[in-house]
C-alpha distance (Angstrom), angle and dihedral (degrees) to the residues before:
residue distance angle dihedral
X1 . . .
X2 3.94 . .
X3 4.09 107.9 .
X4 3.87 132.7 170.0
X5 3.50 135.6 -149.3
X6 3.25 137.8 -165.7
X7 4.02 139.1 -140.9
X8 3.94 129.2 -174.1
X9 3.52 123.0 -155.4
X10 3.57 139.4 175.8
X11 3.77 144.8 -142.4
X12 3.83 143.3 159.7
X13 3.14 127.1 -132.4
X14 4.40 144.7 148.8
X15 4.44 119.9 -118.1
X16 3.27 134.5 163.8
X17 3.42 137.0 -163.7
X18 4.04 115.1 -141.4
X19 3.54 92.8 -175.3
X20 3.48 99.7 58.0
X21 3.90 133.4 96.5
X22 3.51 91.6 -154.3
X23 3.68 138.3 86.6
X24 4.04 88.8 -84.4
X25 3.54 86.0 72.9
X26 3.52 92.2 85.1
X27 4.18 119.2 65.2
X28 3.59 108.1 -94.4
X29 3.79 139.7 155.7
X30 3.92 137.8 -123.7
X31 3.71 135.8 -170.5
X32 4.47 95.0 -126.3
X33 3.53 123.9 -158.0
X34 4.13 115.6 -159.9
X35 3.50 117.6 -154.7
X36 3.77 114.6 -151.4
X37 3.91 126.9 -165.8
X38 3.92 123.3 178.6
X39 3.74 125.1 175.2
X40 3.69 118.9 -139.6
X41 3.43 150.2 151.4
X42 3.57 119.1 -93.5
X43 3.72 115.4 -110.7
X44 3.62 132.0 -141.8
X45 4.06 95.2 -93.2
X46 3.80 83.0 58.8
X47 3.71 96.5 -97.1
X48 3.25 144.2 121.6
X49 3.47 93.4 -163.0
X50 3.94 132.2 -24.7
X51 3.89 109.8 -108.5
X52 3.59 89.1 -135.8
X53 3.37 95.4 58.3
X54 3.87 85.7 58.1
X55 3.89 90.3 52.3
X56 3.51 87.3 56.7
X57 3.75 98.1 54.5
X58 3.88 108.4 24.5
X59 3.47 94.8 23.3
X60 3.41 97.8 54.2
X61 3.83 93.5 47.5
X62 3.90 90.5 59.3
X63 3.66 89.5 49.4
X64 3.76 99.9 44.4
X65 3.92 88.8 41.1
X66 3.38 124.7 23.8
X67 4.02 102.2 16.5
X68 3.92 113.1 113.1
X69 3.79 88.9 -11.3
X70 3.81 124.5 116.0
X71 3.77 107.4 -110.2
X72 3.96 107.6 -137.8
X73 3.66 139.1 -172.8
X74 3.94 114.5 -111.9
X75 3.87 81.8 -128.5
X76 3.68 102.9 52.4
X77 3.90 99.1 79.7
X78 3.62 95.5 155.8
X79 3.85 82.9 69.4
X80 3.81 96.4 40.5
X81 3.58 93.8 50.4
X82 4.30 92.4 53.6
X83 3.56 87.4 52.4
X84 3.73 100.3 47.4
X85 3.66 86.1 48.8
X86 3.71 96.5 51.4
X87 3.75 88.7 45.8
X88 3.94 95.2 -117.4
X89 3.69 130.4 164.2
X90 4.05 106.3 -102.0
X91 3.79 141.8 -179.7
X92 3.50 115.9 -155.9
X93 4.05 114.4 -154.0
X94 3.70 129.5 -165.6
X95 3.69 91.0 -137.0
X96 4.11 127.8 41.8
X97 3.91 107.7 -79.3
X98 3.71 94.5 -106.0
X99 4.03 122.3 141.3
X100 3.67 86.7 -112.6
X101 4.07 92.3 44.9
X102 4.06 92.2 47.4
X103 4.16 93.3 40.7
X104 3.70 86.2 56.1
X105 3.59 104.7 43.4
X106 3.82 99.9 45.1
X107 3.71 84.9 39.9
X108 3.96 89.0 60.9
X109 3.55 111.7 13.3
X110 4.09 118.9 23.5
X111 4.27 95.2 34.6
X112 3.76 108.4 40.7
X113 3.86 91.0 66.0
X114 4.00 90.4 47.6
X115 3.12 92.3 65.2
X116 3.58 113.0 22.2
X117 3.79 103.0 109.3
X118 3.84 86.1 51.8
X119 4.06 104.9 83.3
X120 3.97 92.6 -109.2
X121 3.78 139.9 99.1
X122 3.34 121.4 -150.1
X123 4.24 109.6 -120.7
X124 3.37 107.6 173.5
X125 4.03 134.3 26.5
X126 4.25 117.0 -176.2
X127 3.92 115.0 -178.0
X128 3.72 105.4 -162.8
X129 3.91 106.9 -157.0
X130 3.80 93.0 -179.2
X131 4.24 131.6 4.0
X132 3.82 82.6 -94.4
X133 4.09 107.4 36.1
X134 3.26 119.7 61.1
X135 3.99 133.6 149.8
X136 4.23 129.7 -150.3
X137 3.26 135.6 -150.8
X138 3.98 121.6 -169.1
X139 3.79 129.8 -162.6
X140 3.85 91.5 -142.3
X141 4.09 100.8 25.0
């Protein structure tokens, strides 16, 4: 029997968004929450997974990477370079930090291999910049 689960976790961190005409123009910071949802088979403890396990892999990434950093575009090297310079804590992206950008990337690049020996896949991945705003990305939309 195919089950998921889900685990929340949280991080803060500061983006911007250069090309924007909006207020996210300007650096800023939010208090994320990232949904995670894996699909698995339950195991013989009753599990599909143990959430601690999932602390330990994808929790631990977000700490170690993205946690009281500021989360920059790979593009936006006026930004990068000030923060180098001041000898801040950065993340560097390969898309513009954007709900939408982060959902999909950790949903297809940074998670998969976290959990990959573990039995699961990862089907769903919601970055929730604010209690109101928050973007998805699906394995099978």
């Amino acid at each position: 029997m195919s089950v998921t689960i889900t685990q929340r976790f949280e991080f803060d961190a500061a983006h911007r968004l250069p090309e924007h005409s909006g207020k996210c123009h300007y650096l800023h910071g939010h208090r994320y929450m990232v949904e995670v949802e894996l699909e698995g088979q339950v195991n013989d403890e009753g599990m599909v997974l143990d959430f601690g396990q999932l602390n330990r892999s994808i929790g631990h990434w977000l700490d170690s990477n993205v946690d009281h950093t500021t989360i920059v575009g790979k593009h936006d090297q006026e930004l990068q370079s000030v923060l180098v310079a001041a000898g801040q804590r950065l993340c560097i992206l390969p898309v513009w930090p954007t709900a939408e950008g982060m959902a999909e990337f950790f949903g297809t690049n940074v998670f998969p291999p976290l959990v990959e020996d573990q039995g699961v896949v990862i089907v769903r991945v919601t970055v929730w910049e604010t209690p109101r705003c928050s973007a998805t990305w699906r394995l099978n939309p």
